[in-house]
C-alpha positions as CSV (number, residue, x, y, z in Angstrom):
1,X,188.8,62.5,56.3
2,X,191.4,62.1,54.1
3,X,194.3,59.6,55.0
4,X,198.2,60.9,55.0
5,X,200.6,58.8,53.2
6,X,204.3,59.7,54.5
7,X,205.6,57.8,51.2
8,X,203.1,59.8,48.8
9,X,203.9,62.6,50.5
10,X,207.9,61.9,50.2
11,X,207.3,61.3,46.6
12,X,205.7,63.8,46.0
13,X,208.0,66.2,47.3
14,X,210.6,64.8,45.2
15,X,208.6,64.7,42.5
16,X,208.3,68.5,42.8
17,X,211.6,68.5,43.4
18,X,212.8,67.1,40.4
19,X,210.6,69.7,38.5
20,X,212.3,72.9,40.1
21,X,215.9,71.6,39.3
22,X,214.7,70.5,35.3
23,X,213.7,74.3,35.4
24,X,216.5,76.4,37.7
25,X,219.2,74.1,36.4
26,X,219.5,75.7,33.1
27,X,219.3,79.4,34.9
28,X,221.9,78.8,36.8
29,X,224.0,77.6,34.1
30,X,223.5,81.3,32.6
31,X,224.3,82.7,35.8
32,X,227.1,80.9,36.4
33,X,228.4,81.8,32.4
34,X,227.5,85.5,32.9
35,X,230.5,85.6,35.8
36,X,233.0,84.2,33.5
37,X,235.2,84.9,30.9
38,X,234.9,84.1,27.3
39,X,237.8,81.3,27.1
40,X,236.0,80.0,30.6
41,X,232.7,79.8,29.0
42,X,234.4,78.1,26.0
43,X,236.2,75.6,28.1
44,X,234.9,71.7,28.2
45,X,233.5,71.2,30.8
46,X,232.6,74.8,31.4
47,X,232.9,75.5,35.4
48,X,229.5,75.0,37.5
49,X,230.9,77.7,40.4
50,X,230.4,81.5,40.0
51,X,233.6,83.8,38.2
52,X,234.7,86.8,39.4
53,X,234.0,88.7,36.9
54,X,230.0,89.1,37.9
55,X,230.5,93.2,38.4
56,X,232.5,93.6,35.1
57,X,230.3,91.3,32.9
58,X,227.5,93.5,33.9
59,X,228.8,96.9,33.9
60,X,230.0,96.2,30.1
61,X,226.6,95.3,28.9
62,X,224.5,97.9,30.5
63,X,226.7,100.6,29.7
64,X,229.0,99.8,26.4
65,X,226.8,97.2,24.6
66,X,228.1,93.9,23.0
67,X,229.0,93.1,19.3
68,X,226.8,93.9,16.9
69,X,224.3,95.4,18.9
70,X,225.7,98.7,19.9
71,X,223.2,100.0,22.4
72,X,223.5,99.5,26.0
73,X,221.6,97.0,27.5
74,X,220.2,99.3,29.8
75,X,218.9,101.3,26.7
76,X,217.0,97.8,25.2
77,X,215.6,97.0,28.5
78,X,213.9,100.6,28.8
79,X,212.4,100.4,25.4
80,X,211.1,97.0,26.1
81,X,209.7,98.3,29.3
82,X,208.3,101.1,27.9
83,X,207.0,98.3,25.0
84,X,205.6,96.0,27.6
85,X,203.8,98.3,29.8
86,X,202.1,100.1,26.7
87,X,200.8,96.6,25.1
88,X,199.7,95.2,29.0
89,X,197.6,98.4,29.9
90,X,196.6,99.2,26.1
91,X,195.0,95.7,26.4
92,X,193.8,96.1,29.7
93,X,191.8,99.3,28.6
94,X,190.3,98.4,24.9
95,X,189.4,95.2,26.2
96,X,187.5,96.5,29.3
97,X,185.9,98.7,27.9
98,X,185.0,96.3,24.7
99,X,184.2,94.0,26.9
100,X,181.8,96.5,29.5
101,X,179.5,97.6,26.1
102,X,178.7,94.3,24.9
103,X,177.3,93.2,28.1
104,X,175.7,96.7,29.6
105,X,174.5,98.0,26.3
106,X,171.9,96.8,24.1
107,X,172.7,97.5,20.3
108,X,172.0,95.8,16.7
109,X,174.2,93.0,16.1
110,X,176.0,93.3,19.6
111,X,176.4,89.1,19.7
112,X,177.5,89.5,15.8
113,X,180.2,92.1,16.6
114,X,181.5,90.0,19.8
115,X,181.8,86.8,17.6
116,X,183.6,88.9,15.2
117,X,186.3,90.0,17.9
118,X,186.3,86.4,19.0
119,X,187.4,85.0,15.7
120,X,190.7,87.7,15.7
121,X,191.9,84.6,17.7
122,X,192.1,82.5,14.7
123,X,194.6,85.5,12.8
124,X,197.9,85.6,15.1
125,X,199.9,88.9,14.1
126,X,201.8,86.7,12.1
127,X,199.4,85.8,9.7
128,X,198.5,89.5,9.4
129,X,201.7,91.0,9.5
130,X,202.6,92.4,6.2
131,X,199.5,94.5,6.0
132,X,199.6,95.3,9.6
133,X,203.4,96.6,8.7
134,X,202.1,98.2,5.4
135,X,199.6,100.3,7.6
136,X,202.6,101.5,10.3
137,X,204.9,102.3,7.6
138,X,201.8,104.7,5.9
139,X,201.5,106.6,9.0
140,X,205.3,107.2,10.0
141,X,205.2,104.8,13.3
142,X,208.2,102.6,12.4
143,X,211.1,103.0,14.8
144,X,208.5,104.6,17.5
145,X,207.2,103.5,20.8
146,X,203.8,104.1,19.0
147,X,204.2,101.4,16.3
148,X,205.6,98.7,18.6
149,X,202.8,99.1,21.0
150,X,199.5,100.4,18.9
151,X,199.1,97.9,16.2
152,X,199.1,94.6,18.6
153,X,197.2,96.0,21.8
154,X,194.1,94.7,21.0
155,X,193.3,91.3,22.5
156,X,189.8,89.3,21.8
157,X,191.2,86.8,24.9
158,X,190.9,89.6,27.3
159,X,187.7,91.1,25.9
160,X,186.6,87.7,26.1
161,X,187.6,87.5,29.7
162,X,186.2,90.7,31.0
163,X,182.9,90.0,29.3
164,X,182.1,86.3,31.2
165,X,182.8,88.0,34.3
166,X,181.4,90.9,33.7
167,X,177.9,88.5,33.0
168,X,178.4,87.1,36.9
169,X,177.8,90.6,38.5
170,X,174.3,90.3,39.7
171,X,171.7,92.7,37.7
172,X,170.8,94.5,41.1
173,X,173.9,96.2,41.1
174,X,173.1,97.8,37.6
175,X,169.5,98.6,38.8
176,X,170.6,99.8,42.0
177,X,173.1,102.2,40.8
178,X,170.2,103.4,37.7
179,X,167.7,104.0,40.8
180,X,170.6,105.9,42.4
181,X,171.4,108.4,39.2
182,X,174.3,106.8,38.3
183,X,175.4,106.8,34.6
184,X,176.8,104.5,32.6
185,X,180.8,105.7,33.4
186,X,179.8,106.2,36.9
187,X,178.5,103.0,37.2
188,X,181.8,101.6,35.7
189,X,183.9,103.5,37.0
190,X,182.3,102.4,41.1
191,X,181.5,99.5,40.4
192,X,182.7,97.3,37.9
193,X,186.1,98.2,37.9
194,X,187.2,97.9,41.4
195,X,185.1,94.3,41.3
196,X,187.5,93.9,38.3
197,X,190.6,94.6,39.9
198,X,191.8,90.6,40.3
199,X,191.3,90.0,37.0
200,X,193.0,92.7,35.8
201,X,196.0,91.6,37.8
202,X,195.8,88.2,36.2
203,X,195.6,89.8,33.2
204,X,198.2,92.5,33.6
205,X,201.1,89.7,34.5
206,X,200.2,87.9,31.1
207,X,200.2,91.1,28.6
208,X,202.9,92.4,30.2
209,X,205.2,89.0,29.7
210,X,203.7,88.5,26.6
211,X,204.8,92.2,25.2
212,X,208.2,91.6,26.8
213,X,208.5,88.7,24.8
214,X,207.9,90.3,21.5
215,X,210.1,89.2,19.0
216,X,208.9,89.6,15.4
217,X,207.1,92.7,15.2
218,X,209.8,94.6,16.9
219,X,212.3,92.9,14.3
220,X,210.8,94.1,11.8
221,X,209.2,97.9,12.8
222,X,212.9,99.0,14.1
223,X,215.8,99.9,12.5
224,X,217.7,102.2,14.5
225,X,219.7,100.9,16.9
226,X,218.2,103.1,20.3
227,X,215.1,101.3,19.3
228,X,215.7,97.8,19.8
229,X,214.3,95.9,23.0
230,X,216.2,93.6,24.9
231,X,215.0,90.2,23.0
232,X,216.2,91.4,19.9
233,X,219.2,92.6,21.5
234,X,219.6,89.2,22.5
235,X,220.0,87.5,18.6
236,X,222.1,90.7,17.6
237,X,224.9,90.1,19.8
238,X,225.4,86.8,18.6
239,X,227.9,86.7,15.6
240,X,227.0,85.4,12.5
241,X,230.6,85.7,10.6
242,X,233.1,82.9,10.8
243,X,235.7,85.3,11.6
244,X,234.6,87.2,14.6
245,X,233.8,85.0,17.8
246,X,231.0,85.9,20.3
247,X,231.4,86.9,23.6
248,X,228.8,84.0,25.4
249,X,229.8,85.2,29.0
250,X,228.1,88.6,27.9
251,X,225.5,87.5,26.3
252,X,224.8,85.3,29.1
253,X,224.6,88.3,31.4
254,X,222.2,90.1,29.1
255,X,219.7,87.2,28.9
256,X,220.0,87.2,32.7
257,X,218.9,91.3,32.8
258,X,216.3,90.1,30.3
259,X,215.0,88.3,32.6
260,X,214.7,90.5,35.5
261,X,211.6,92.7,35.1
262,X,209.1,89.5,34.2
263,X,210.6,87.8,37.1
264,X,209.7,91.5,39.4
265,X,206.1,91.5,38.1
266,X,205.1,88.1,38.8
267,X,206.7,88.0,42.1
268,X,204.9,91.3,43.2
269,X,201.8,90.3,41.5
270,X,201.6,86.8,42.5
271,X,198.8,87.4,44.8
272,X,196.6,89.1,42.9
273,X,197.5,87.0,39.6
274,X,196.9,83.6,41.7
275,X,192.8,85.0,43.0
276,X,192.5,86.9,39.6
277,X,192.6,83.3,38.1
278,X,191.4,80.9,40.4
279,X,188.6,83.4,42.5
280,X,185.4,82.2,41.9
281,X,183.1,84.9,44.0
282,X,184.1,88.2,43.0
């Protein structure tokens, strides 16, 4: 039986706490900026109570765009939806599928070709980045949904995944649905992907913050303006001239959109992200 502690459980709570204001505190901040003015954001010390300029803030960024970067915000968050979505279920779908023929099928050098995906870990897309570029540019993807999703969807961390679970589904079920008549794409499609569908939550969540996240590879690939996603969008508002002066209270309310549709996914996903990753009997 375990003992309660009222003063471990106090500081514990404040403990925990203490964590959540470290991490909202600095949110709030950009909130609070994002409802100002630019001479209020400027001011020392800046204001910790909401402006009233919240509606117009907003409206100017999603519709007219700020400084240098002359798309709308709304236009940046769509391509890096659009980004996102195509890198989370682009990974979701090689790596499956990687993932379902190194453990179902028997071929030469199956082991060898798994280690070989395995080691892709070791060679970040930065490392690999100029030829990866070289290639896109050959094939007339830059400034394209298709180049800012294709060349980074594969992911030997979710092919790694899928595979070590896909080795804890018992080898009746296999047998059973052979004896049955059930091919090899039946048999995946009944089987091991609705046993999958937790981790592919987990997974989901991840790939699609990750690809929201993209900075590099989008700064480089795009050059037209309509192309740009919302991170980018971010640095291209701030002014880089001695003469002109940035508008902080807009770029606060940017980074505050920017942070909307991660903030959606894992709060609708939580469920499924928390069992995909902690579930031990599929």
């Amino acid at each position: 039986m375990v003992e309660r502690r009222p003063i471990l459980d106090v500081l514990s709570h404040l403990v925990l706490l203490l964590g959540v204001g470290l991490v909202a505190f600095p949110v709030y901040v950009t909130f609070v900026a994002s409802t100002l003015t630019a001479d209020e954001v400027l001011q020392a010390p800046m204001t910790l109570l909401p402006g009233s300029h919240l509606l117009e803030n907003y409206r100017t960024v999603l519709i007219e765009g700020v400084g240098n970067a002359a798309s709308p915000v709304s236009t940046m968050m769509k391509n890096s939806l659009i980004m996102a979505l195509g890198i989370a279920l682009g990974k979701i779908a090689i790596s499956i599928i990687s993932a379902f023929a190194m453990v179902y099928f028997r071929f030469p050098l199956r082991k060898t070709f798994f280690w070989l995906i395995f080691v892709t870990l070791m060679l970040p897309v930065e490392v690999r980045i100029l030829p990866t570029y070289k290639v896109v540019s050959d094939l007339g993807m830059l400034d394209s949904y298709f180049g800012l999703t294709i060349p980074i969807i594969a992911s030997a961390t979710a092919t790694f995944l899928f595979r070590q679970f896909f080795l804890t589904i018992p080898d009746e079920l296999a047998e059973a649905a052979r004896m049955d008549g059930a091919g090899p794409l039946r048999f995946f499609w009944d089987v091991v992907l609705p046993l999958s569908r937790t981790s592919i939550a987990a997974l989901f969540v991840i790939q699609f913050i990750y690809g929201w996240n993209q900075y590099l590879w989008p700064l480089l690939i795009t050059t037209q303006k309509s192309m740009t996603p919302v991170v980018v969008g971010v640095t291209q508002m701030i002014s880089r001239s001695g003469d002109a002066a940035t508008d902080w209270n807009l770029v606060m309310a940017t980074v505050m959109l920017a942070m909307i549709p991660p903030a959606v996914v894992v709060v609708l996903m939580q469920k499924w992200f928390v069992k995909g990753l902690v579930e031990t009997e599929k």
